[in-house]
N, C-alpha and C positions, 0 to 999 in steps of 0.2 A: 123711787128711782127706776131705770127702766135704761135701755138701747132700744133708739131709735131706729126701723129703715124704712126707707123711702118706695114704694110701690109703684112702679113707673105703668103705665097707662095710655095707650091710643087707641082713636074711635070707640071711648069708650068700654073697651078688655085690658084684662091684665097682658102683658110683654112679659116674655119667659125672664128678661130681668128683673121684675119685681118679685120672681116666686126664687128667684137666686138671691137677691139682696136679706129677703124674707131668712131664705136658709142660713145665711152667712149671720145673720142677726141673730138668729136662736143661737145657733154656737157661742158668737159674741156673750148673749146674755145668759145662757148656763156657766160660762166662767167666772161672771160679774156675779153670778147668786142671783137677780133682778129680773124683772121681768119684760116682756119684749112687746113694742108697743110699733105698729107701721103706721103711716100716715098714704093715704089714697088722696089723691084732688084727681077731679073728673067733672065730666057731666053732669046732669042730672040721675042717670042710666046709672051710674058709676055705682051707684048702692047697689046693685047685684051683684056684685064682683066682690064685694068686701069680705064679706063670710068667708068666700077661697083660704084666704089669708090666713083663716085660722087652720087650713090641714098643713099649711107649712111652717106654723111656729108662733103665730102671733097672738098674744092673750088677750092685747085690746087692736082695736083699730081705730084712729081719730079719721075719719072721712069728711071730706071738702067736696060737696056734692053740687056745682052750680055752673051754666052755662058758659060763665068766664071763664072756669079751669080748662072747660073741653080744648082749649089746644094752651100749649105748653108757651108761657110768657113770663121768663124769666123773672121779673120782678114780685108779680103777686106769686109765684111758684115760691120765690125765697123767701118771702115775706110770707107765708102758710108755714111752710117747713120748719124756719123758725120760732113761728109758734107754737107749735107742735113738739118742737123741740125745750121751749120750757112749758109747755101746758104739761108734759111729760117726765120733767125734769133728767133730760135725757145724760147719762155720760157718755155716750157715743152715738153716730151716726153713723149709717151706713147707706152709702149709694151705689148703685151700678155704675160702672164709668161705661155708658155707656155713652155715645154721641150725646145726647140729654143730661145724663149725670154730669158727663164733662165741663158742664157749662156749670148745671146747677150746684156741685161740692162745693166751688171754688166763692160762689156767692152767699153760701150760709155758711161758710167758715169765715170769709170777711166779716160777715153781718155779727158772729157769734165773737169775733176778737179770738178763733179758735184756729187749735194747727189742723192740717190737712194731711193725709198721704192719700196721695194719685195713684191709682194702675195698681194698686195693693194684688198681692199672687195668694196671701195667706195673712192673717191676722190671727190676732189670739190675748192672752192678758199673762205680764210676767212681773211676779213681784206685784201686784196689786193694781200695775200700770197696762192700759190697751200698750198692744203694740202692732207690726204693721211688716211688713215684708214687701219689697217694693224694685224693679229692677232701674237701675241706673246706668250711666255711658252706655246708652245704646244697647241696654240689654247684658252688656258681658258681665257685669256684677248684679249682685242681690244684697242692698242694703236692708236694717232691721233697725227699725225707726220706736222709739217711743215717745210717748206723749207726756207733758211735762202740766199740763191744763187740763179742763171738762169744761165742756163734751171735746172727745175726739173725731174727726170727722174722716170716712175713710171711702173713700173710691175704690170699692172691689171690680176685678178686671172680669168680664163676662167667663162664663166659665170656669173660673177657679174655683164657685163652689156649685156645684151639681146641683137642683131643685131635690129635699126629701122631704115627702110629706114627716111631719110631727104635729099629727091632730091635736088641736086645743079647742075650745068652747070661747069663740072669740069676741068679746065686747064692743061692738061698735057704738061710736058714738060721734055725733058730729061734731067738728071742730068748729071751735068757738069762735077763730078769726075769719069774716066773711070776704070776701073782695070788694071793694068799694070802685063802682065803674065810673063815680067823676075821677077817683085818683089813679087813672089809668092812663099809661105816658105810650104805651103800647098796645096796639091791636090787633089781630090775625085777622086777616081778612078772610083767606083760602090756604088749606093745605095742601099742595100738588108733588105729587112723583108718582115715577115711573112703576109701571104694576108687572112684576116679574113671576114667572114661575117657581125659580127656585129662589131658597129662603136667600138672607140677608147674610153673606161673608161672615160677619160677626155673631152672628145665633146659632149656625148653622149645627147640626150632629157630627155633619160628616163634611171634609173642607176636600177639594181635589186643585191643589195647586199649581200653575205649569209655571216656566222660566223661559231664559234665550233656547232653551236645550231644544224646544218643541219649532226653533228655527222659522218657522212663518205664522201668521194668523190662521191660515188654513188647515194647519194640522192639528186646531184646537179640540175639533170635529171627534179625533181620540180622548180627549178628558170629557167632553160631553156623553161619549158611549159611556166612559166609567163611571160616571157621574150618575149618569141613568139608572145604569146597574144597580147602584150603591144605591138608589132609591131616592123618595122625595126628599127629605130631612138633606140632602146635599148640596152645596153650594159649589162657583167654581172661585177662583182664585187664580192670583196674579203677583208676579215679581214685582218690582219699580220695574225695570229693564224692558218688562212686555209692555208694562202699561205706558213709558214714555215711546215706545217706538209706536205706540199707537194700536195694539194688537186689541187689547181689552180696557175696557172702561175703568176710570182712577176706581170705582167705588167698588172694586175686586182685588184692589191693590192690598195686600198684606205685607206689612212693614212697620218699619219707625215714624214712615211718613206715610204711612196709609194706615191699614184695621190693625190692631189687637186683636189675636183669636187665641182660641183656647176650648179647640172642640175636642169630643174624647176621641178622634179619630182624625188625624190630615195627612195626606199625599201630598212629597214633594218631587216632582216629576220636571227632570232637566231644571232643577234649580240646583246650584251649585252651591248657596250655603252662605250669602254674602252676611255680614254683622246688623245690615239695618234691615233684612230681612228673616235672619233670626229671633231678634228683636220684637218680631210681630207673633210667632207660631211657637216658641222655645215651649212655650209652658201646657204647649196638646199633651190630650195624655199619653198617645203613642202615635208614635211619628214613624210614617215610610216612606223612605225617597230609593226614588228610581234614578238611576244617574251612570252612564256611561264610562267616567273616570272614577276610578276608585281612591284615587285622594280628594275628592270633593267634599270639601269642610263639613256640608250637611252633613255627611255621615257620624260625624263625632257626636253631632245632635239625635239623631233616629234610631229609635229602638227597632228597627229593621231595616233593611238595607239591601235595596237588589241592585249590583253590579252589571249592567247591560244597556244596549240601546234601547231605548227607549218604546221606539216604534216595530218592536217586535216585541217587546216586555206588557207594553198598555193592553193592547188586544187581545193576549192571551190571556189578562187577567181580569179582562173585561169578561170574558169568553169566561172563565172556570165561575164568576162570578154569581153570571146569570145559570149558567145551571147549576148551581149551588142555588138560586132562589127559586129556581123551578121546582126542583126538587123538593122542598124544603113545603 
C-alpha cells in the first residue's frame, strides 16, 4: 500500500509543483503508516530528475521515461497515472492543481470510479479516512470533505504545502505501462509561450498585486520598482478590474476567475478586497495591503495593513527596501 504523487515536469526538469505534491505526500503517507511512491512521465532526459524525488519524501519512484510523455497529453498522462496508481496499489493521490493538475485529477478520478477534492488548502487522515480541506462559494467557506472509497484523489492548491527536503534512498523504477503511439488520438506538435522575466503569478515567493487603486496603467511603473526590490522570486499581479479595463494581461489576474496563489508573501496595493478576488490570495501566508480607506474589506484579510495613499506608501517602501538589501 502506499500514496501516490504525481511529479509534474517541463522541458524535461522538475516544476517546484512536483517537489510540493512530493512534500504534501509524505505527510499524506506518514498518517497512513505506508509508504510513498511518485510517478515521473518525461522525456527520455527525465531519469535524471528522479533521484531529486527521494530528498523530498519519496521511497520509490515509477518513472515513464519516453519521447511521448515529453509534452503533457492528457490521455496517455491518465492512462500512466493510472497505472501507477494500481501498479502501487495507491490509497491516495496527490496532484498539484496546478494549470496541468487541473485537468489531469479530474481524469484519473473519472478513470479510477474515485472521488476527487479540487484546490485542497490542507489535507490529512481522521478516523482512518483521508480527508481534504477545500474552499467553497467563492472562497468565503472552508469545507472538510472525506472520502468514503480508495484511492482518494486530491488537488493540493500550489503553495499550501512549502517543499521540505525528507531524504529517502529512493527506488526508481520504470513503469510498466508504455505509451502505445498507433493508440494516440492526440499529438503536440509545438509548445509555444511567452518567455517572461519574472516567474509565474502562481509559483512565485513573492506576489506584488495592484487594483483600480493604482488608477491608470502607467502608474504600474511603482509595483514594478517593488517588485524589483523584493527581488527575482517576485511576480506581479492583478485584480479582475485591472485586468478587464485592459491595464495588465488575464495571465496576472489573481481571482476566482484567474490564479490561485498561495505564496508566503503577497502585497495588496489599491485592492479593496472584493470576494472573487479574495478567493484567489486568502490562503498567502502573510498578507499586506496598502489601501487608502480604512474600511477596505482586505484589511479583515491581511496580517498588516498600512492605511495611506498609496503613491507616497509604494516608494518609500520601495526605497527602505533596497537599502535593507544593500546593506544586507
Amino acid at each position: 500500500m502506499s500514496v501516490l504523487a504525481f511529479a509534474e515536469q517541463r522541458g524535461g526538469a522538475l516544476r517546484q509543483a512536483a517537489v510540493e505534491a512530493v512534500t504534501a505526500g509524505r505527510m499524506l503517507a506518514d498518517a497512513l503508516d505506508v509508504e510513498l511512491t511518485a510517478v515521473l512521465l518525461g522525456p527520455p532526459t527525465i531519469s535524471g530528475e528522479a533521484g531529486k524525488l527521494g530528498r523530498y519524501g519519496a521511497d520509490r519512484v515509477l518513472l515513464g521515461s519516453s519521447d511521448l510523455f515529453a509534452e503533457y497529453v492528457p490521455e496517455e498522462y491518465s492512462e500512466a497515472v493510472v497505472a501507477a496508481v494500481r501498479e502501487s496499489e495507491s490509497k491516495a493521490v496527490v496532484v498539484s492543481a496546478s494549470a496541468l493538475g487541473k485537468d489531469l485529477a479530474p481524469r484519473v478520478a473519472a478513470r479510477l470510479k474515485a472521488g476527487l477534492a479540487s484546490d485542497a488548502t490542507e489535507i490529512g487522515v481522521e478516523d482512518g479516512r483521508v480527508i481534504a480541506v477545500r474552499p467553497a462559494y467563492g472562497g468565503k467557506v472552508f469545507l472538510k470533505v472525506a472520502f468514503k472509497s480508495e484511492p482518494a484523489v486530491l488537488g493540493v492548491r500550489p503553495r499550501a504545502y512549502m517543499a521540505e527536503e525528507a531524504p529517502r534512498d529512493a527506488r526508481v523504477e520504470e513503469l510498466s505501462t508504455k505509451p502505445d503511439p498507433a493508440q494516440l488520438r492526440t499529438k503536440v506538435r509545438m509548445a509555444a509561450g511567452e518567455k517572461k522575466e519574472r516567474p509565474d503569478v502562481a509559483e512565485a515567493e513573492i506576489v506584488v498585486a495592484g487594483g483600480r487603486g493604482l488608477q491608470e496603467s502607467e502608474h504600474w511603473t511603482l509595483l514594478e520598482d517593488l517588485a524589483d526590490a523584493l527581488g527575482p522570486a517576485t511576480a506581479l499581479g492583478a485584480s479582475r478590474a485591472v485586468v478587464d479595463a485592459g491595464w495588465r494581461p488575464h495571465d496576472e489576474q489573481v481571482g476566482q476567475t484567474g490564479k490561485v496563489v498561495s505564496p508566503p508573501l503577497y502585497f495588496a496595493v489599491g485592492i479593496s478586497g472584493a470576494i472573487q478576488h479574495l478567493a484567489g490570495m486568502r490562503t498567502a501566508k502573510c498578507i499586506v495591503a496598502i489601501n487608502k480607506d480604512p474600511e477596505a474589506p482586505i484589511f479583515k484579510t491581511a496580517d498588516y495593513g498600512i492605511v495611506g495613499d498609496l503613491f507616497e506608501v509604494v516608494p518609500r517602501l520601495t526605497e527602505e527596501i533596497q537599502k535593507l538589501r544593500s546593506e544586507g
